[in-house]
NUVOVEX-665120 format. One record per residue: residue in one letter; y, z, x of N, C-alpha, C in turn. Coordinates in steps of 0.05 Angstrom, whole numbers, plus 5000, padded with zeros to 4 digits. Example, Ala and Ser with C-alpha at 12.3 -4.5 7.8 and 13.67 -1.06 7.14 Angstrom:
# NUVOVEX-665120
A488651565264491051565246493451565264S495551425257497951435273500151575258
***
This chain:
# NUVOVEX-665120
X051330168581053330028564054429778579X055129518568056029278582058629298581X059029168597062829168608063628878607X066128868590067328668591066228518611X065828198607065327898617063628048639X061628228638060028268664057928028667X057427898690055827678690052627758691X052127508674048827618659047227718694X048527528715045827598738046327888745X048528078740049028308754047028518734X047128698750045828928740047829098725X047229178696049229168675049929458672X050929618688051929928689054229958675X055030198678057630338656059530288685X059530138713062530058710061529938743X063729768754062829518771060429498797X059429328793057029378806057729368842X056729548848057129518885054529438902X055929198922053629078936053529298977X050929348972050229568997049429419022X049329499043048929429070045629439067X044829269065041329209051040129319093X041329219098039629189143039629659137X041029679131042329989137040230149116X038630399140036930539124037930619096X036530749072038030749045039631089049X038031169066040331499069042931479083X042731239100045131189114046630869099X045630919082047130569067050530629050X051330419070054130489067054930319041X057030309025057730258996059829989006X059429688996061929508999063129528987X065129338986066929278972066229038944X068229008929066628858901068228548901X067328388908069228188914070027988893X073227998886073527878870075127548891X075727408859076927108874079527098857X081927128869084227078849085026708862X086026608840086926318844089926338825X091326278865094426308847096726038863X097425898846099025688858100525778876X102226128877103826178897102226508915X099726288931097226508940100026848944X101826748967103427008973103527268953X104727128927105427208913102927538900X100627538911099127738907096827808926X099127778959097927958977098128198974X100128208960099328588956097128768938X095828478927094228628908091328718927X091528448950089328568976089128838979X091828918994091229179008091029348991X092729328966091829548934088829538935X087929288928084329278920083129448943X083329418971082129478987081929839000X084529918982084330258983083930308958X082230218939081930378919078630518918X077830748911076530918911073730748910X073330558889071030418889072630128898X072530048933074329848927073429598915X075829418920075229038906076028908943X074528768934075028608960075628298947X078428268948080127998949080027788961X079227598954080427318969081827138948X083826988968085426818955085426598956X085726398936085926048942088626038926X090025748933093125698927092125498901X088725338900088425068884085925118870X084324988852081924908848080224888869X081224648891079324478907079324798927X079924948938080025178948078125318935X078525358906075825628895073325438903X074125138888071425038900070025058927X070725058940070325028974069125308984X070125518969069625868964065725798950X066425638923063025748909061925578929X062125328939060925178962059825288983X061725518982060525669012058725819007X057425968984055426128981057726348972X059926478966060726698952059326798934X058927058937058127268922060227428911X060527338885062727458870062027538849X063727748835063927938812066127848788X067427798789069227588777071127448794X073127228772075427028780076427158762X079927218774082027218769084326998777X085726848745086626588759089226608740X091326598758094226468741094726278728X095226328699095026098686096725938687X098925898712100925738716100525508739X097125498741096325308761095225048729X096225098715096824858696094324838679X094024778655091124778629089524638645X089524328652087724248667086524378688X087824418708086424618733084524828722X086224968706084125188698081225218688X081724948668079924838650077424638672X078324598695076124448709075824738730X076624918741075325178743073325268727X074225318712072525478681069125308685X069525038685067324868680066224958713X066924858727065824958759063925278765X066825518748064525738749062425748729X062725488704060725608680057125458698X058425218713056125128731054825268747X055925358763054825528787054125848784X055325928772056726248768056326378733X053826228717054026198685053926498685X056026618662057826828656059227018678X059626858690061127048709064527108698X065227288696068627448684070627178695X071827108679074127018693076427208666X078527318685080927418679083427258689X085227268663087226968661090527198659X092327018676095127258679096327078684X099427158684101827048681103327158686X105127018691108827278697110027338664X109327108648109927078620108427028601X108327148576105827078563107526968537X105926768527106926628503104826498486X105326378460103026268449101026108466X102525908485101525628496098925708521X100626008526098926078554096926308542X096726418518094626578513092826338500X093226128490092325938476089725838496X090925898520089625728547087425918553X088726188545086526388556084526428537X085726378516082826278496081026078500X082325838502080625658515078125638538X079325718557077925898586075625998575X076026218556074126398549074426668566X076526718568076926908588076427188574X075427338597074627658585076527808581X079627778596081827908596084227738595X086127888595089327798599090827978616X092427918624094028068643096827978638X099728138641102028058653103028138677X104027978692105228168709107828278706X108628488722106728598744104428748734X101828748748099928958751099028988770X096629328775095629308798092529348804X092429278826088829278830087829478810X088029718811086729938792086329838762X088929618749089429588718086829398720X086929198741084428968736082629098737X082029338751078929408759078529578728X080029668718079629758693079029638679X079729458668079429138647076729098655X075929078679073128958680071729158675X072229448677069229578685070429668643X072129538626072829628608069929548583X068429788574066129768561066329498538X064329288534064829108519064329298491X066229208476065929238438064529168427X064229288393062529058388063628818380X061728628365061728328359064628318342X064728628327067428528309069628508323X069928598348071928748368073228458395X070828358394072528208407070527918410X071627668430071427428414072527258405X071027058390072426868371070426908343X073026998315071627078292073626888271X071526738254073026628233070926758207X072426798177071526828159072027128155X073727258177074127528168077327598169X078127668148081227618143082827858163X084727708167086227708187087528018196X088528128167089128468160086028598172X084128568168082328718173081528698204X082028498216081528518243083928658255X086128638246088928738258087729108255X086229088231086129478226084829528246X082029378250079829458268081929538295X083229338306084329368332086129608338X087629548312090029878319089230098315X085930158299085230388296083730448322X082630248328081030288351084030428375X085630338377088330388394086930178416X087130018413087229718430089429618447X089229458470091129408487089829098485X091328978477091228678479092728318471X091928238458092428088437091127968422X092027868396090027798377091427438375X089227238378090926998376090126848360X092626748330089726688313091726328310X089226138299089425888301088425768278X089925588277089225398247089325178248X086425078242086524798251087724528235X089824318253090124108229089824078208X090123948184089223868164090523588151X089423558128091523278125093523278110X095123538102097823648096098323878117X098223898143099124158151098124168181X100024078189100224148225098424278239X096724348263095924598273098424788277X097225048267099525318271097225458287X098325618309097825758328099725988331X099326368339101226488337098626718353X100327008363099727148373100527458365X099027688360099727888354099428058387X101128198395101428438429100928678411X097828828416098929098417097729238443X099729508445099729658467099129888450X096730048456095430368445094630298416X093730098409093930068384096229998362X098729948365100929928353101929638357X102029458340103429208356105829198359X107229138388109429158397110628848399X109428648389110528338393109428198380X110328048369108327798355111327508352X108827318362110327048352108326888335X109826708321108126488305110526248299X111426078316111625838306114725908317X115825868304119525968299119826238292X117326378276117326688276117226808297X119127088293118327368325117627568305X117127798322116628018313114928028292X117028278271114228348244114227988232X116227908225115827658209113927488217X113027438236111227328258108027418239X109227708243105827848231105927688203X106827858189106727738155106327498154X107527308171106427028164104026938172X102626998195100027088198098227218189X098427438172097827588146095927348121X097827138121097226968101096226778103X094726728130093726508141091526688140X089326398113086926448096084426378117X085426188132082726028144083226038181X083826268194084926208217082226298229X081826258259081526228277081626528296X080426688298081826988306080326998331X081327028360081027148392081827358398X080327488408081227728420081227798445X083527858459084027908496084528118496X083728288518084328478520085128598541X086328748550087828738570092128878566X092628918581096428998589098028838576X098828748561101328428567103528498565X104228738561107328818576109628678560X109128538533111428388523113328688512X115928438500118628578497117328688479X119028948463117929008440120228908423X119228688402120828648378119428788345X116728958348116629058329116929378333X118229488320119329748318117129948297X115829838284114629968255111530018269X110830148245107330198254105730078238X103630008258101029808243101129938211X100730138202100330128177102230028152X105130048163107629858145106929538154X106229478173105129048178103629048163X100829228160099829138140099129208107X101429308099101829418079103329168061X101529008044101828778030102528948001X105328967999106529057980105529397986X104829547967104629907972101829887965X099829917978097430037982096530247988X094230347977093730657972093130738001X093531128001092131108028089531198034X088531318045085931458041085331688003X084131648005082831867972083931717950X084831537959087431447934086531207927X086931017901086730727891088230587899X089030337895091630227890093430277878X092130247855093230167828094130537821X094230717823095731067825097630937840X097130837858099230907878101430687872X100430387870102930227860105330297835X102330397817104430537797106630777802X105930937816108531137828110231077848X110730867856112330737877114330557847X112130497832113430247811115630447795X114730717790117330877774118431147795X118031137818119731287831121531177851X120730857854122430697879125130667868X126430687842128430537835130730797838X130031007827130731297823130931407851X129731327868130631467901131731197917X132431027911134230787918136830877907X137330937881139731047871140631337882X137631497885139831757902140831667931X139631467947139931447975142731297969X143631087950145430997948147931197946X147831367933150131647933149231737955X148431857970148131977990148931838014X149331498004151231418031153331448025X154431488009157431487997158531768003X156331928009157832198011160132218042X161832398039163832428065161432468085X162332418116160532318138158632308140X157232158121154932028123154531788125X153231728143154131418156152531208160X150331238142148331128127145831268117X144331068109142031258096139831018091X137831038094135730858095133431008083X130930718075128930918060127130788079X124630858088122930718114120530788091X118330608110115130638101113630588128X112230798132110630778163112430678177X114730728185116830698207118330378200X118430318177119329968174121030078152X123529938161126029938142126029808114X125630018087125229868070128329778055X129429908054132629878042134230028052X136730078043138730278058141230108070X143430248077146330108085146830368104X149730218125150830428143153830318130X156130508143158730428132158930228153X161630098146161929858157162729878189X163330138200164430078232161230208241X159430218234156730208242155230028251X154130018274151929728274149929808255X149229638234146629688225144529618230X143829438247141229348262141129518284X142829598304141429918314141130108307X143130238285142330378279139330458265X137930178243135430118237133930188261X134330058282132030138308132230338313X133530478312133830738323132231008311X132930928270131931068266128830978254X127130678264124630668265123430798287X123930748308123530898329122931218326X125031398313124831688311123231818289X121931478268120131608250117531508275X116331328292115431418301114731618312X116131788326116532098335115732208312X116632208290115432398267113032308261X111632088262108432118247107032328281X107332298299106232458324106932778309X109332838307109833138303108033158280X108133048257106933098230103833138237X103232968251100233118255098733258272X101533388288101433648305099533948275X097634068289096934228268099134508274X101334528266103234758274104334768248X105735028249106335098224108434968213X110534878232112634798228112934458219X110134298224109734068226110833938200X111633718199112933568166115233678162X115933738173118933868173121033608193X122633518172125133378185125033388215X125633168232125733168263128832988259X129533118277133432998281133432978317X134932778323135732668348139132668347X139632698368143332708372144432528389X145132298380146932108400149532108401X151632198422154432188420154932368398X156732328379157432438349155932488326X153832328334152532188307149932408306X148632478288146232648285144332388274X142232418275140332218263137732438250X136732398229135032508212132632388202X130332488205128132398188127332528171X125932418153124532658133122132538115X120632708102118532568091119032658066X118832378045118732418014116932358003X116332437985114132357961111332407976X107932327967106132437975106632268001X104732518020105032408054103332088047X100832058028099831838028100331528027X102431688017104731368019106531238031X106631448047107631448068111031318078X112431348050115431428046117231648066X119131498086121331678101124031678090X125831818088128631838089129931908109X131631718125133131658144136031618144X137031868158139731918154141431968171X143331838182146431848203148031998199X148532188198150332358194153332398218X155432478207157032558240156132948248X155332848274155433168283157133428275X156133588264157133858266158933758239X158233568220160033498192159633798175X161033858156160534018139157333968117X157633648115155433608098152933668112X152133648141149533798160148233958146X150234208143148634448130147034458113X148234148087146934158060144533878059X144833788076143633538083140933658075X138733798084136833918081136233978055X137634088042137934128005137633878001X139733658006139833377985137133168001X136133228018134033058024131033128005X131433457998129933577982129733477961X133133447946133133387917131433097913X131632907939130232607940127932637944X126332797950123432837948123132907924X123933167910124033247880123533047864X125532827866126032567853123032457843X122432387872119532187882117532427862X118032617882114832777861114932767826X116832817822116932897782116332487775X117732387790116432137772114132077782X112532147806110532017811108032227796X109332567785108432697766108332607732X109432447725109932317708109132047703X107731977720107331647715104331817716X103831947729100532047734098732147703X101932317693101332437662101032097644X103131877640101731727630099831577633X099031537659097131507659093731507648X094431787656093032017641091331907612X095131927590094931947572093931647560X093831447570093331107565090331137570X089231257586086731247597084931367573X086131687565085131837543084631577514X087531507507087631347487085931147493X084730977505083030837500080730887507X080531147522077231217517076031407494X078531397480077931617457076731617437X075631687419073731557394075731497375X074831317355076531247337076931427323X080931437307082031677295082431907310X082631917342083932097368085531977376X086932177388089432167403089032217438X089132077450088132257479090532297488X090032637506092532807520093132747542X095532757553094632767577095433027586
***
């Protein structure tokens, strides 16, 4: 199997190639080290990744330059290297006359591109490069030696892909549970600026995204809609903040889409006559005595809902996206008890999840309650009655359905049932 940016001259194994004491009989041939080249404007700044590289089980053997004219002086000398690792804070130019230096001497050899900070401008760069990875720091020798010996994907997986829309590469990645970024680009035109923006996910889930003046989910969705972009894929740690709280399947959920076994068009229709009817129970059910909001979520993304007024309601929202993540993990625990409400306790406050309507749709009810309130006890009943809700109309839109379908496939002078 090939491994990420492995260079065409190496011999292409399932993980980094080691160079042997060739003088030394082969029963007594002792194993080197794998020598990489990091290039960092502040060299200090990752002597420690030396002595890390150099105790690790298969080690790396490090050298460092502070410049360009330094790596150069390194391939000048005859180095035998496995890849470059280079900080992208030795400036686009520098890098970009590196890049050209190893594509001369060294054609496909890995270069891996890192930063203390990652942003559009500097993953933009690492696209440019052509780099096999990304990094933030901090990391350590072990995370790089992973990245490299990390099996290449296929063609859909990583790269530069245009003509394949943007939602479908985002699925490929989060299903796959991907660690990277996705960086997609749009070129000039003669009404419309170049736009450039970046999706972070960590395990498959995206935890960051920017695009322009957008953060977070908004970032995504506006990227969502960009028809003609430009799509890279890095792969690799990047350690950004998390500003998205929700799961890949609510980013890309362009209005309510079916889920597995299911159409669209079933499913839009029972969201279209049960969404209005469980908006109105959640609305009483914030009104009830200590209840201290109530929210309706989809795959962990806040779709409506209010807290009372001495509430934060933007933490509270995080708080309880976060705890429906915790619930899709329990839900598909195979235990008996699984799909059953998960509650968290902060200070006074109880916090509640729950699942309504078919799991396929993937509808939560999220609820604040005050600890040890009288309403606790019944909370479980009235979260019921809001599922009840969801099912009889989404049982009912199914029957007309039904019955519209009959009627016009019916012979003339019938009635079709549903």
């Amino acid at each position: 199997m090939a491994e990420v940016g492995t260079p065409k001259r190496l011999n292409r194994a399932a993980s980094l190639p080691m160079h042997w004491d060739e003088e030394a009989p082969m029963t007594e041939a002792t194993r080197q080290s794998t020598p990489i080249l990091f290039v960092d404007p502040a060299p200090a700044s990752v002597d420690n990744l030396r002595v890390e590289a150099a105790g690790l089980e298969d080690p790396l053997a490090v050298t460092i330059c502070g410049t360009v004219a330094e790596a150069v002086s390194v391939f000048e000398g005859g180095a035998d290297l496995d890849a470059v690792v280079v900080n992208l804070d030795v400036g686009s130019d520098a890098a970009t006359e590196l890049v050209a230096e190893i594509e001369t001497r060294f054609p496909g050899l890995p270069v891996v591109a890192y930063a203390d900070r990652l942003d559009d401008d500097r993953v933009a760069t690492a696209c440019h490069l052509g780099a096999a990875g990304l990094l933030a720091r901090p990391f350590d020798a072990k995370q790089l030696q992973d990245l490299l010996r990390q099996p290449a994907p296929d063609a859909g997986f990583s790269g530069t892909t245009t003509g394949v829309p943007t939602p479908m590469l985002l699925t490929l990645h989060c299903a796959a549970g991907a660690n990277g970024a996705l960086h997609l680009r749009c070129a000039e035109t003669a009404n419309r600026p170049e736009r450039f923006g970046t999706i972070y996910l960590d395990a498959g889930q995206p935890i960051h995204a920017t695009a322009g003046e957008h953060a977070g989910s908004q970032a995504v969705h506006a990227m969502l809609g960009w028809m003609d972009a430009e799509a890279t894929w890095l792969p690799g740690k990047t350690r950004c903040a998390r500003t998205i709280v929700g799961r890949w399947e609510g980013l890309l959920a362009r209005g309510f889409t079916a889920g597995a076994g299911l159409s669209g068009g079933p499913v839009e229709d029972v969201v279209a006559v049960a969404y209005p009817e469980v908006v109105e129970k959640l609305s009483r059910l914030s009104q009830t005595p200590d209840v201290l909001g109530a929210f309706l979520l989809r795959h962990a993304e806040i779709v409506t809902g209010r807290c009372v007024p001495d509430v934060d309601e933007a933490l509270a929202a995080r708080a309880l996206c976060r705890l429906a993540h915790v619930f899709f993990d329990v839900d598909a625990q195979p235990a008996e008890d699984a799909g059953r409400e998960i509650q968290a306790v902060v200070g006074s406050v109880r916090l509640v999840i729950d699942r309504i309507g078919p799991p396929e749709i993937g509808f939560q009810v999220g609820v604040l309650v005050r600890q040890a309130a009288p309403v606790c006890k019944s909370l479980r009943r009235l979260l019921r009655q809001i599922d009840g809700t969801f099912q009889r109309a989404a049982k009912k839109r199914r029957a007309q359905v039904a019955a519209s379908d009959g009627a016009v496939n019916s012979p003339p002078g019938t009635l079709g049932v549903a």
